[in-house]
Structure formats: C-alpha cells, structure tokens
TORKOL-4160 file (C-alpha; in steps of 0.2 Angstrom, whole numbers, padded with zeros to 4 digits, m for minus):
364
<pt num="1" X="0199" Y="0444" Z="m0026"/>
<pt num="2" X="0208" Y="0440" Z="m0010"/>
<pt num="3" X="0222" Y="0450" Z="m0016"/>
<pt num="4" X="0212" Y="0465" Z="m0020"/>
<pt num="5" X="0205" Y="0466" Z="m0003"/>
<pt num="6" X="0222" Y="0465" Z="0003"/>
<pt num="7" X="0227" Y="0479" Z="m0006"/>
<pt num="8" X="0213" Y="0489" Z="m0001"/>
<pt num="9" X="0215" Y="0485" Z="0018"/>
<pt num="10" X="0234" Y="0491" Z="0016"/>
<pt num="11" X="0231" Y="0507" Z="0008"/>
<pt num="12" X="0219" Y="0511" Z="0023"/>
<pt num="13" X="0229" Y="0505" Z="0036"/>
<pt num="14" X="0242" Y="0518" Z="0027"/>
<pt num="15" X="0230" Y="0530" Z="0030"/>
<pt num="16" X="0226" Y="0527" Z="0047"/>
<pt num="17" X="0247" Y="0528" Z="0048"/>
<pt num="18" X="0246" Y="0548" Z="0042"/>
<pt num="19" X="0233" Y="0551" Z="0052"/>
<pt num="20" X="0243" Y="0544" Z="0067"/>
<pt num="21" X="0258" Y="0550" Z="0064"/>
<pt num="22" X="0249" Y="0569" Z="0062"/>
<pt num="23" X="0243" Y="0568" Z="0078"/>
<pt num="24" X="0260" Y="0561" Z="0087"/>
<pt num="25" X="0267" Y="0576" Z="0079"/>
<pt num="26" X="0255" Y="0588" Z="0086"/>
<pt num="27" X="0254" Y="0578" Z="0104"/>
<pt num="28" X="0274" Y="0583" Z="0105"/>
<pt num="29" X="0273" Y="0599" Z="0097"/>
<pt num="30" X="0259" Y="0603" Z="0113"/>
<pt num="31" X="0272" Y="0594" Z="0125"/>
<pt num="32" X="0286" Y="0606" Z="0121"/>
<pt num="33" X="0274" Y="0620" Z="0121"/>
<pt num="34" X="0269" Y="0614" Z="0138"/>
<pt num="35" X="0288" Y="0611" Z="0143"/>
<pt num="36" X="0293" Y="0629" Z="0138"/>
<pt num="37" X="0279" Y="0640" Z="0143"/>
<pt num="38" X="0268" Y="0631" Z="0155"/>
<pt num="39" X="0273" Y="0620" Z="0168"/>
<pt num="40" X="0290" Y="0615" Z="0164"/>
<pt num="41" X="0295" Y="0605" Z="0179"/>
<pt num="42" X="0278" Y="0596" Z="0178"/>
<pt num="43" X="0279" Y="0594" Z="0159"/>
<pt num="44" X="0298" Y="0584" Z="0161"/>
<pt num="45" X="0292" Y="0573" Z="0173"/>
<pt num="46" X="0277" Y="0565" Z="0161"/>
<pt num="47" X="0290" Y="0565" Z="0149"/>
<pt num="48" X="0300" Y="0553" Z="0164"/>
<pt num="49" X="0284" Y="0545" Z="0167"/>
<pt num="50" X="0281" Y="0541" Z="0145"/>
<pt num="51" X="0300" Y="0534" Z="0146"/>
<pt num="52" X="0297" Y="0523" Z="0161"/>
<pt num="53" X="0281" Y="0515" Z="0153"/>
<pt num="54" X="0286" Y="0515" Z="0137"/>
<pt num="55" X="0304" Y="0506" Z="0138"/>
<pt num="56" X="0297" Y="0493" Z="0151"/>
<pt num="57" X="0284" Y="0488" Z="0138"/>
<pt num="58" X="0295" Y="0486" Z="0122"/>
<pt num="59" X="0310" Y="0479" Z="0133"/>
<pt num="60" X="0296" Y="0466" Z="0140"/>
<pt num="61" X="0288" Y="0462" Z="0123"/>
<pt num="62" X="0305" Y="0455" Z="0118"/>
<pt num="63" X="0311" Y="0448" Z="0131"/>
<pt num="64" X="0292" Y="0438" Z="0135"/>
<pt num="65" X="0296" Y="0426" Z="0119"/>
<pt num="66" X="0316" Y="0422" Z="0127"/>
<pt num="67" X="0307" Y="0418" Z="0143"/>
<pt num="68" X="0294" Y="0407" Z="0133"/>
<pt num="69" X="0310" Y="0397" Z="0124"/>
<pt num="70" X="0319" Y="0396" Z="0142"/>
<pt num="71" X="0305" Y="0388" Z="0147"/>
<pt num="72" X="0304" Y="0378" Z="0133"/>
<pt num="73" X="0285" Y="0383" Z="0130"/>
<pt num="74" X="0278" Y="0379" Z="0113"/>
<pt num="75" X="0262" Y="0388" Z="0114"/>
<pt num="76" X="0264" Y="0406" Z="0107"/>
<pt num="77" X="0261" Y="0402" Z="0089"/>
<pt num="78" X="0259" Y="0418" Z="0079"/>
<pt num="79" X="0256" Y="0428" Z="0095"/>
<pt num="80" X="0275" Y="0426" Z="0095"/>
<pt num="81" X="0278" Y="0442" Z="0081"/>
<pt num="82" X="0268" Y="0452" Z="0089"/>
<pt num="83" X="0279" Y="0453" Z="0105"/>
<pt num="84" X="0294" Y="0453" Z="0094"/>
<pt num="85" X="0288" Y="0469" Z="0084"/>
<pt num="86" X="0291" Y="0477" Z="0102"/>
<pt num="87" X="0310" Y="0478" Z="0095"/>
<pt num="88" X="0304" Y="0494" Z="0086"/>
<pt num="89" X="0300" Y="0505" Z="0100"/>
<pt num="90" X="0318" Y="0504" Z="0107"/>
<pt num="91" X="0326" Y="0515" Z="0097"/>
<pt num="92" X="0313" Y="0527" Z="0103"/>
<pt num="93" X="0317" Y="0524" Z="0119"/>
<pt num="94" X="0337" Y="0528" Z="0119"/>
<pt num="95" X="0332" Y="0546" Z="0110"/>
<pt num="96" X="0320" Y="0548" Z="0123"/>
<pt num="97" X="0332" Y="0545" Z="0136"/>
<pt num="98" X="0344" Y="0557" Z="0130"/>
<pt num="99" X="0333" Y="0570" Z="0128"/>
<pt num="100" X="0328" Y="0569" Z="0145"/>
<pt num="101" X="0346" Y="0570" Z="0150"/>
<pt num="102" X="0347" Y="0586" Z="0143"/>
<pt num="103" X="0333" Y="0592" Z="0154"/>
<pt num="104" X="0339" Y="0585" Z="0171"/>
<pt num="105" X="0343" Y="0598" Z="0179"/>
<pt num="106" X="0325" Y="0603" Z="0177"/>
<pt num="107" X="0318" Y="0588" Z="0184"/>
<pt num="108" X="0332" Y="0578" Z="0195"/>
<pt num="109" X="0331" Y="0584" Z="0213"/>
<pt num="110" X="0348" Y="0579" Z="0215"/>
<pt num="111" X="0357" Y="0588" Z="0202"/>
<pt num="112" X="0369" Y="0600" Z="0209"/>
<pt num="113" X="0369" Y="0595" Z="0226"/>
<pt num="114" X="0381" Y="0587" Z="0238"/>
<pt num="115" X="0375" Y="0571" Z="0243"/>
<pt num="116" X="0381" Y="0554" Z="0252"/>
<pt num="117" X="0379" Y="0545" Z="0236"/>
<pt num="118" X="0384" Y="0558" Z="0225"/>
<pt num="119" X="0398" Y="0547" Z="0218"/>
<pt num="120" X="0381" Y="0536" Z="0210"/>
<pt num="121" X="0370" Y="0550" Z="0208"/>
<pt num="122" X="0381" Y="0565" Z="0196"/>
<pt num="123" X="0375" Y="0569" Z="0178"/>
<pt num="124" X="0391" Y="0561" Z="0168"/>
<pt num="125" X="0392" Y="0542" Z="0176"/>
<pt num="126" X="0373" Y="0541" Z="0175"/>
<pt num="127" X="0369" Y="0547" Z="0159"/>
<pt num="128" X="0382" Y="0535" Z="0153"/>
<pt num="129" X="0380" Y="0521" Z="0161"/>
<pt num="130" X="0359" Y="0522" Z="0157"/>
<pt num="131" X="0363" Y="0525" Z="0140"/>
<pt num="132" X="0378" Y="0512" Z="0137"/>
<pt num="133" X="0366" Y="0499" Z="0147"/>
<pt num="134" X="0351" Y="0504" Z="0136"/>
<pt num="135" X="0359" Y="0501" Z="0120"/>
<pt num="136" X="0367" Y="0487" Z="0123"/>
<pt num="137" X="0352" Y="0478" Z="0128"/>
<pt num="138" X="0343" Y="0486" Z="0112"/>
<pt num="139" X="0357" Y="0477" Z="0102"/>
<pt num="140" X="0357" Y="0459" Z="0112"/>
<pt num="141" X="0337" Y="0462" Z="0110"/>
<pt num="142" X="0339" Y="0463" Z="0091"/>
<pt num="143" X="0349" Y="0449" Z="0088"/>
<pt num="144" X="0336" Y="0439" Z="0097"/>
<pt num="145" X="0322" Y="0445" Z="0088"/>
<pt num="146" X="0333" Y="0442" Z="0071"/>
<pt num="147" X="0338" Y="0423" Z="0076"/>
<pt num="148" X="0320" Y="0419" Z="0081"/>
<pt num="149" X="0312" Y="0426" Z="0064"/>
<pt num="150" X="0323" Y="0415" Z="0054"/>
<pt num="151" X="0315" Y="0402" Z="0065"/>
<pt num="152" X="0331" Y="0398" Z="0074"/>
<pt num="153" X="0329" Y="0393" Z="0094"/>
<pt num="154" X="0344" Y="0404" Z="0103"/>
<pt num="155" X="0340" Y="0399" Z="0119"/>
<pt num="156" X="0356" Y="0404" Z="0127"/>
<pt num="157" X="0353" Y="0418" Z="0118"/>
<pt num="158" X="0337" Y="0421" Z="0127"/>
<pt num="159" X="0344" Y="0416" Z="0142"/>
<pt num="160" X="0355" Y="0431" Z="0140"/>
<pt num="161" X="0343" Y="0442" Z="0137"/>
<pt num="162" X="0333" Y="0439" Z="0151"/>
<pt num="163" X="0348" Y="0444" Z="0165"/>
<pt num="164" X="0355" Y="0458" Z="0154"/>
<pt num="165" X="0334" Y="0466" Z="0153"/>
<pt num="166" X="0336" Y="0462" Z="0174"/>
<pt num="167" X="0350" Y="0471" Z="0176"/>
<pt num="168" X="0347" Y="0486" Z="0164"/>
<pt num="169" X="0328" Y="0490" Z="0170"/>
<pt num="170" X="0334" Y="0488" Z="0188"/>
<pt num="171" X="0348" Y="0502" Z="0186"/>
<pt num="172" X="0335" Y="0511" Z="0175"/>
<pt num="173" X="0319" Y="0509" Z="0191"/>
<pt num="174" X="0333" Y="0517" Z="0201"/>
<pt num="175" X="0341" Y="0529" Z="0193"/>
<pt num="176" X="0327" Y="0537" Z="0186"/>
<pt num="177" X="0312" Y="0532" Z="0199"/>
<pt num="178" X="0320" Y="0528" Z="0213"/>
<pt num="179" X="0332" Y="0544" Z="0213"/>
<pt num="180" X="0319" Y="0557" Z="0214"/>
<pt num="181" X="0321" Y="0553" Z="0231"/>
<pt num="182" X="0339" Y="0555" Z="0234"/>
<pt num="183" X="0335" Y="0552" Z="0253"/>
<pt num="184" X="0330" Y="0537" Z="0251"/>
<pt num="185" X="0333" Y="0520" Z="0245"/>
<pt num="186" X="0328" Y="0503" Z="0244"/>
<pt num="187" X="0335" Y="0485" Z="0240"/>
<pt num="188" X="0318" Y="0478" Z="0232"/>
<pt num="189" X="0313" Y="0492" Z="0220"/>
<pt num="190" X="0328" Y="0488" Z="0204"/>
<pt num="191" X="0318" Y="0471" Z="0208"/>
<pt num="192" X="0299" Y="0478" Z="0209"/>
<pt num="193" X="0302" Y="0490" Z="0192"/>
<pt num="194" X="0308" Y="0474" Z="0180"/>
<pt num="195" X="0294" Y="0465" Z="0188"/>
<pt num="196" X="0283" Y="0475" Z="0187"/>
<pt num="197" X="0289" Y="0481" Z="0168"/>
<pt num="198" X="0286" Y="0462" Z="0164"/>
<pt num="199" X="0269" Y="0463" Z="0171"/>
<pt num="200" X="0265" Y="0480" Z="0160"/>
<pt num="201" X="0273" Y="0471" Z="0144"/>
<pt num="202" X="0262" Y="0453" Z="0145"/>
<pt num="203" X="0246" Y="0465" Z="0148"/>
<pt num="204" X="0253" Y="0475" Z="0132"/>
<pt num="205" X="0255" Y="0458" Z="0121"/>
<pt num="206" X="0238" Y="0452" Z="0126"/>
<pt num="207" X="0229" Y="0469" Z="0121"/>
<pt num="208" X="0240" Y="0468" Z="0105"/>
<pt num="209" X="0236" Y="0449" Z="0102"/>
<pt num="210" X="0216" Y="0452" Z="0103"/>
<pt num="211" X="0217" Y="0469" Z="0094"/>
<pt num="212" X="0227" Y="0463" Z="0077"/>
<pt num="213" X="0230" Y="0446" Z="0077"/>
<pt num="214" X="0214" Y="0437" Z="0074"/>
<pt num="215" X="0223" Y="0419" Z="0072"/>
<pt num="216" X="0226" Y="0418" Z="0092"/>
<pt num="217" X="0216" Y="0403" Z="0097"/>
<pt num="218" X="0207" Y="0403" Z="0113"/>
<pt num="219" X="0221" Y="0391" Z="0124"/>
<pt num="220" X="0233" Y="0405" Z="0118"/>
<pt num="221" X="0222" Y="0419" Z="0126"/>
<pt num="222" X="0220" Y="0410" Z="0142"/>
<pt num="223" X="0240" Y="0405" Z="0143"/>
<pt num="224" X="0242" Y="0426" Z="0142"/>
<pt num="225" X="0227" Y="0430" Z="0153"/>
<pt num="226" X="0235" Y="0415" Z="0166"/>
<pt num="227" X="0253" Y="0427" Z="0163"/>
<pt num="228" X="0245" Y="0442" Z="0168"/>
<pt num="229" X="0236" Y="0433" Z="0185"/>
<pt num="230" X="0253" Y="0428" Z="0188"/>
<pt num="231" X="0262" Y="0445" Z="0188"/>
<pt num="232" X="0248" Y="0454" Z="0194"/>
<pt num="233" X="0252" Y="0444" Z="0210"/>
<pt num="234" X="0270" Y="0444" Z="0207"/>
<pt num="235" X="0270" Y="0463" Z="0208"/>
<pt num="236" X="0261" Y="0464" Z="0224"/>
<pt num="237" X="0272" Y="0453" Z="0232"/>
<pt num="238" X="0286" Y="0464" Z="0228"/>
<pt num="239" X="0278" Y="0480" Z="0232"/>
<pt num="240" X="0271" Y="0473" Z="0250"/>
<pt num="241" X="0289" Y="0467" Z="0252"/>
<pt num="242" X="0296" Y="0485" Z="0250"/>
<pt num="243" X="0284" Y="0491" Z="0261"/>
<pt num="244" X="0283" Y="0480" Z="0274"/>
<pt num="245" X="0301" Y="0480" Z="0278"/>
<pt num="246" X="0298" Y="0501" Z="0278"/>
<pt num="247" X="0284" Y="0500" Z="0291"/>
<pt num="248" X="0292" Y="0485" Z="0302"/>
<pt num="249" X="0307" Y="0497" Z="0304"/>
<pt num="250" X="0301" Y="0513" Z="0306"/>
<pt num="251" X="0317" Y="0522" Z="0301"/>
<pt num="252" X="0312" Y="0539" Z="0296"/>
<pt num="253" X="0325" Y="0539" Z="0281"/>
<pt num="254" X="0312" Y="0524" Z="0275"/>
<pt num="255" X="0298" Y="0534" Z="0274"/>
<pt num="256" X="0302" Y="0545" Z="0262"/>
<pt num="257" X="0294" Y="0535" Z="0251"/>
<pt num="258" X="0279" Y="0531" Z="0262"/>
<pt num="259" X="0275" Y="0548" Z="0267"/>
<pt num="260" X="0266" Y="0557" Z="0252"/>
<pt num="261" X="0259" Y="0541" Z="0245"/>
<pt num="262" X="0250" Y="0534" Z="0261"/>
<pt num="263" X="0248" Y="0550" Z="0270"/>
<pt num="264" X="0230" Y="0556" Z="0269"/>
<pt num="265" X="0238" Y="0574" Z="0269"/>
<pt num="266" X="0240" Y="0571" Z="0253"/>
<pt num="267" X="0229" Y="0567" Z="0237"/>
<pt num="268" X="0240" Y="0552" Z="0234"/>
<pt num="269" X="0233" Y="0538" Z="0242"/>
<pt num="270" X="0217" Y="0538" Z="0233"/>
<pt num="271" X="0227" Y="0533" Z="0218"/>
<pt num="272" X="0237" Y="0520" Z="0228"/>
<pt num="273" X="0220" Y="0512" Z="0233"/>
<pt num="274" X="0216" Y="0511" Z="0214"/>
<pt num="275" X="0232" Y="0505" Z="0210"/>
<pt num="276" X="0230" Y="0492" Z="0225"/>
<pt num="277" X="0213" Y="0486" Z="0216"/>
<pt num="278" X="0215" Y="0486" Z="0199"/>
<pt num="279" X="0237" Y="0483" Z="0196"/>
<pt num="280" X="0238" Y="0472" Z="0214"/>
<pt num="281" X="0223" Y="0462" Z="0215"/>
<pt num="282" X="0211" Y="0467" Z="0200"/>
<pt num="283" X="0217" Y="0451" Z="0188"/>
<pt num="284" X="0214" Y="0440" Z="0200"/>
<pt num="285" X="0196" Y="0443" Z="0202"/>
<pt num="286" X="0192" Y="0448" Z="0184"/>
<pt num="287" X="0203" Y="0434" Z="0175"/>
<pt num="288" X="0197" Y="0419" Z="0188"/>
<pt num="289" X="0184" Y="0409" Z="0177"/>
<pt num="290" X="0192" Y="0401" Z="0166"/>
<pt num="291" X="0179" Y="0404" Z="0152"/>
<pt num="292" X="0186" Y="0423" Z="0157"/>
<pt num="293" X="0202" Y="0420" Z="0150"/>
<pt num="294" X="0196" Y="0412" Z="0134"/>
<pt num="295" X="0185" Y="0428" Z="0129"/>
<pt num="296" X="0195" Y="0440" Z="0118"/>
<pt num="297" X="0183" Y="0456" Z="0120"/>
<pt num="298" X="0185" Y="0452" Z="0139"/>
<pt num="299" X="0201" Y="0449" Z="0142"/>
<pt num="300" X="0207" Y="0462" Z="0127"/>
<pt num="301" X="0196" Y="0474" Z="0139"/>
<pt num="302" X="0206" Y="0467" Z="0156"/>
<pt num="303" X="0224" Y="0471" Z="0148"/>
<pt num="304" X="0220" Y="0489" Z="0144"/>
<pt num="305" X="0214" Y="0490" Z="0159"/>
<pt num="306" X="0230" Y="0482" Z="0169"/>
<pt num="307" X="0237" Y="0492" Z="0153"/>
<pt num="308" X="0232" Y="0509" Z="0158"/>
<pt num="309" X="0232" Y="0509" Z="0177"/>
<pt num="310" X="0252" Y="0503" Z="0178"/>
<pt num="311" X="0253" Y="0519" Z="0167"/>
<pt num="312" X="0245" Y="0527" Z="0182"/>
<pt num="313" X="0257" Y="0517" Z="0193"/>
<pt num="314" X="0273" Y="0525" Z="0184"/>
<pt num="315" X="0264" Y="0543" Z="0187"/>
<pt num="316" X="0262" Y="0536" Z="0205"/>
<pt num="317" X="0280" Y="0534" Z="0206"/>
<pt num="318" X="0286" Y="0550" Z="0199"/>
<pt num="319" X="0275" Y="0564" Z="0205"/>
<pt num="320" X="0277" Y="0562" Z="0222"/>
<pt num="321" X="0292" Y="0559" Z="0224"/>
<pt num="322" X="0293" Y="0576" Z="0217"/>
<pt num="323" X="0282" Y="0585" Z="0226"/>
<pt num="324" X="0267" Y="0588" Z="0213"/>
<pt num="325" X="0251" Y="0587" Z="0220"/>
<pt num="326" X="0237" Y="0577" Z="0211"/>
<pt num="327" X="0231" Y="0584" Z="0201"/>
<pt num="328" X="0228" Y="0578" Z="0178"/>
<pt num="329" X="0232" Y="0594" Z="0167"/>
<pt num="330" X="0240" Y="0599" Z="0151"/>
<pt num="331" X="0255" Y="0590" Z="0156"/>
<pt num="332" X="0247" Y="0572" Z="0158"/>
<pt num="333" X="0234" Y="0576" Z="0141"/>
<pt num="334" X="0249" Y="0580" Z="0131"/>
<pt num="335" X="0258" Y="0565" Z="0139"/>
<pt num="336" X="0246" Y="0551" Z="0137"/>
<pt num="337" X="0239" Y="0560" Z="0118"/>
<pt num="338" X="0257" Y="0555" Z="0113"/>
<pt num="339" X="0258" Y="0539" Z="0122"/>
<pt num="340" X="0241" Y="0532" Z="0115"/>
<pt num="341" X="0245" Y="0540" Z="0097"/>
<pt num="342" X="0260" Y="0531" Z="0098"/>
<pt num="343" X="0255" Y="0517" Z="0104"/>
<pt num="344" X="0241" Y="0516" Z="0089"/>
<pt num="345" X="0253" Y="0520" Z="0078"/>
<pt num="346" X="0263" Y="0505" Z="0082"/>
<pt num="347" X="0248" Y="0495" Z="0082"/>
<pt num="348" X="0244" Y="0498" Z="0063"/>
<pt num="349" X="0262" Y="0495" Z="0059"/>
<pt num="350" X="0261" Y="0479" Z="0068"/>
<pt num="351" X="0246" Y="0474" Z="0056"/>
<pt num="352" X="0251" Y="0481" Z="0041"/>
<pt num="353" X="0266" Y="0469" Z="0044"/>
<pt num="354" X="0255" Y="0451" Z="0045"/>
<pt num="355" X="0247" Y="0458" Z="0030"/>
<pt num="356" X="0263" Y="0461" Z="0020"/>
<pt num="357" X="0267" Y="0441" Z="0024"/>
<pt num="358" X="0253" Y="0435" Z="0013"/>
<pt num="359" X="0240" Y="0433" Z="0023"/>
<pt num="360" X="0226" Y="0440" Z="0032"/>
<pt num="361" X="0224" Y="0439" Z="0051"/>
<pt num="362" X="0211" Y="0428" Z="0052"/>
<pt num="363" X="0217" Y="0416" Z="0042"/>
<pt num="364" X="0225" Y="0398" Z="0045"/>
C-alpha cells in the first residue's frame, strides 16, 4: 500500500516537473525576447541580478553544512540533504556566467574605456579568473557533498570550502556588483556580498526545510530561524560599516555609491528603507519568540520573505549603479518568472529525491 502511494506521488511530482520545466522554458524564451527587442540593457542587467542571487544561494546551501561540521554541530539531521542538493544549481551557475560574459559589453560600464584600474577591470583577466574561480569552487564543493553523503566527516575538507566560497563570492560581489561603478570602490563589499549570500542561502534552507522535508523537528527549525537572526544582523553590520566609513569621510569618489540609493532625487531609497526593515532588521523582530521559531508555517513564511526581499537587495545593487530608474517591467517579470520556476523546479527535484530513498517525508 505504502509502496503504491509512493508511486503515485512520484509520477505527480514528475508531472509537476514538466510542467515546470515548460514554464522555465517560456520564462527564457520571454527573457531573450526582452533582451533583443525590448530593453536590452535593462534585460542583461536582471539577468546579472538572477546570477548574483542564484549562485549565492547554491554556493551557500553547501557550504552551510561545512560550516555546521567546523563547528562541530550535530543538529541538522536530514535538513542536512536538502542544503546539500544546492550542489545542483551550480552548473547553472557557470553557464550563466558565461553567457553573461558574452553580453558585457552591453551591460559593463567599463567595457572599452580607459580606466585607473583597467589592468583589474578588462574583459579577458576577468572573465577568466570569475570562471576558473567559479569552477573550482563548484568542483571542491562536489567533493564535499560526495564525502558527506557517504557519511564521511571531511572537516578540513569543509574548512576548505568555507575560505575558498570567501574568496570566490568576494571577487564575484566585486567584479560583477561592485564594478558597475568603476569610480568607486570599497574594502567591505567582497565581505558584505559573501555575507550577505550566507544570509540568502540559510533563508533558502529554511523555506526548503518546511516546504519538503516534513521530518525537520521543531529544535531543528529554531536552530535555522536562530541562523537567520544571526545573519540578518550580521548583514547590517556589514552594510552600516560600508556606509559609515563613506559618510564619516565625505570623499566625493565614496559617494558614488551613496548618491542614487539615498538621494531622494531618486526613487531608490524607498527600496532601501524596505530593505532596511525587512533584510536589516525584519528577523529580529519577527523571529524573537521563541515559540516563533518553532512554527514551520511561520517561519517557512519569514524565510521567503528575507528570501525575496535579498532578491530585491541584489536589484538594489545593480540598477542604480547603472543608471535605471525604479521602475518593475518585462525585464524583472521575465527575470523572477524564471527564477521562481527554477526555483520550484528544484524544489520538486529536491522531493522526488527523499522519496526515491525509501521513505516518505514525514516518516521517522
């Protein structure tokens, strides 16, 4: 009996893959329509923004198990393989970054132009060193996840991993965030975008922990919520450390950062007085009970929430820096129809996997 029910749940969730995967297909069929015949610029840089979400969370969803074993916590349990199937979207990830190196010159502001760091900022060296560096964390990632699914404990291993994913995501924050404004420059932001990609990717293993793995136990839950609290603060600190030192100096080749995002000239800092409330400051309020943090529907709820608005904050980092103005139009609905179909795709892969080990996900 149990093993019909199985079946039948597979073939639905099979279904559901189809149907997902139809729609991925049409979400970047609309995305290159976009990107020829629409906004083009506009249409690259969401595609920027996808890539900056999306390799933060599956980099993060490994790497949040190696800093679990370096720690030498026991408490992830079976929550353990669903940060682990993050492995997956890598691959992704390096063909994402290659096809947006063959569109730089539509969306880097520094292509083509002579700059003081030109020797840092010209198309070969960077494109190589992003994709060599990507790679080779993809590949020290996947032997990770392969030694801790054969029930090993690497933990130089993940040790490893953990400096080479700080190194990687803080070349990537800059080369690829921090670069669209070629006139400026900071020493926190490498720091602030690995950060802040860990705070992403714990909010992504909680929502994935409540959405499809029923066994996660109420302690389990409030260690995660207790991660996202923590980061949530984490990221702040970093972010008020980068500004503070701009505003205490007052050196007009700081601002450039400032300028569009706290300028009421602009539209922008509408959505940076979101982003203050619900990435900076909105866990700590939310997730304070402890009763909070033991609720799945609530704190499943809280993670897409921090989920969705440090989407947002990667827009926030992009967009102004080149020059668009506020405003959410084919662009951004292709963008996010592709990231969430994605995203639900891999989802239902993610379940269809605890089911093909033998056992439903809400059993013991």
């Amino acid at each position: 009996m149990s093993s019909n029910r199985e079946t039948i749940m597979m073939g639905g969730r099979s279904r559901v893959s189809w149907v997902l995967l139809g729609v991925t297909a049409l979400a970047l069929l609309g995305w290159i329509a976009v990107a020829l015949w629409g906004d083009t610029r506009r249409a690259w840089a969401i595609l920027i923004v996808d890539f900056l979400f999306v390799s933060s969370l599956a980099a993060g969803l490994v790497v949040w198990p190696a800093i679990v074993l370096v720690s030498r916590g026991t408490w992830m349990g079976s929550t353990q393989r669903t940060a682990l199937a993050g492995i997956v979207l890598l691959p992704f990830c390096v063909l994402l970054l290659i096809v947006l190196f063959l569109g730089v010159s539509v969306w880097a502001p520094w292509f083509g132009k002579a700059l003081p760091n030109s020797w840092w900022l010209n198309l070969p060296f960077l494109a190589t060193r992003d994709l060599i560096l990507l790679v080779f964390f993809s590949l020290l990632a996947l032997w990770f996840v392969s030694a801790m699914n054969r029930d090993k404990q690497p933990r130089r291993l993940a040790a490893w991993l953990i400096f080479i994913y700080s190194i990687v995501f803080s070349i990537l924050g800059i080369d690829l965030a921090m670069a669209l404004e070629p006139d400026w420059h900071s020493a926190l932001f490498g720091i602030y975008f690995f950060i802040s990609g860990l705070y992403l990717a714990v909010a992504g293993w909680t929502l994935a922990t409540v959405l499809v793995d029923r066994a996660a136990t109420a302690d389990q839950l409030q260690d995660q919520s207790k991660l996202i609290v923590t980061f949530s603060m984490l990221t702040a600190y970093m972010m008020f450390s980068q500004l503070f030192v701009i505003w205490y100096e007052n050196m007009p080749s700081e601002t450039g950062f400032l300028v569009p995002r706290m300028n009421w000239v602009t539209d922008w800092p509408v959505i940076s007085l979101v982003l203050l409330a619900v990435v900076y400051l909105g866990p700590l309020v939310l997730l304070l009970p402890r009763r909070a943090k033991r609720t799945g529907g609530y704190v499943g709820a809280v993670a897409g929430l921090v989920l969705a608005a440090m989407w947002v904050e990667r827009w926030w980092l992009v967009m102004p820096s080149l020059d668009e103005p506020l405003w959410f139009g084919l662009s951004e609905l292709t963008g996010l129809v592709l990231l969430l179909a994605g995203g639900a795709l891999f989802l239902n892969w993610v379940h269809r996997s605890i089911l093909s080990q033998g056992r439903e996900p809400g059993s013991s």
